[in-house]
N, C-alpha and C positions, 0 to 999 in steps of 0.2 A: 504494500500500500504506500502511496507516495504520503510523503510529510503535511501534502497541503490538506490531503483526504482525511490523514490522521484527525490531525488539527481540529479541523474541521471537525471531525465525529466527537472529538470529547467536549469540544466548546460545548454542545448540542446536549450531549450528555450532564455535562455539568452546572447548564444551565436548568434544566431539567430536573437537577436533587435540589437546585437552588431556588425552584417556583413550591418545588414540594416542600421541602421540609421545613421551611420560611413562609409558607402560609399556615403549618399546620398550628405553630403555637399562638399569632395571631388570633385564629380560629377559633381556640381551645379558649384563648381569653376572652372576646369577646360573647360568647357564649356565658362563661362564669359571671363575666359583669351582668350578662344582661340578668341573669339568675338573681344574682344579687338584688339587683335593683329593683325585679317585681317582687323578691321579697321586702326592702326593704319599701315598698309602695303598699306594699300588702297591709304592715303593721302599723304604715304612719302616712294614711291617706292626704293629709294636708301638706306634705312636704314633698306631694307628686312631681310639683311645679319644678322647685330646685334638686331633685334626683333626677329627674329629667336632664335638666340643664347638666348638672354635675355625668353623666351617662354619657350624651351625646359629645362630651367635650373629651372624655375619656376613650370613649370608642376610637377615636377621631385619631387619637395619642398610641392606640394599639393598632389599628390600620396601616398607620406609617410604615408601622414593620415590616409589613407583607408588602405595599411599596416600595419600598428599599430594594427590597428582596429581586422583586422584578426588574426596576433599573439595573440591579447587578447582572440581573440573568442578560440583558440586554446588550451590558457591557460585552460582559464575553460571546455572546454569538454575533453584533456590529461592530465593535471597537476595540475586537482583542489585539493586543500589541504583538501576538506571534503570528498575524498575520501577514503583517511586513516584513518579519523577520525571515516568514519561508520566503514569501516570494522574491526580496534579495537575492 
């Protein structure tokens, strides 16, 4: 297999564990929050308003991650720097 094909197939690959396992804890958290917060809506209906607020501002804060995550994956399958290096 030539270097450029290699290259190419691990970026692919590695971007790939980097969508997966970068979204899973994202996922897992926002999940919990949101658990949390219809429990704590459950016990203290008047404080809806600012669990709310405090929730959506937090989500917002765990999202990021899985964000990130993707940019990276992005990096390495358009912007990997071993791809100038093969085709030198």
């Amino acid at each position: 297999m030539e270097d450029i094909g290699l290259i190419g197939m691990v970026s692919i690959i590695v971007a790939g564990f980097t969508i997966a396992i970068g979204s899973i804890g994202p996922a897992l958290g926002e999940g919990r929050a949101l658990a949390q917060a219809l429990s704590a809506m459950a016990q203290q209906p008047d404080e809806s308003d600012a669990i709310t607020r405090t929730l959506f501002v937090g989500l917002a804060m765990i999202e990021s991650t899985a964000i990130y995550c993707f940019v990276i994956a992005l990096i390495v399958i358009f912007a990997n720097p071993f791809w100038d290096f093969v085709i030198q």
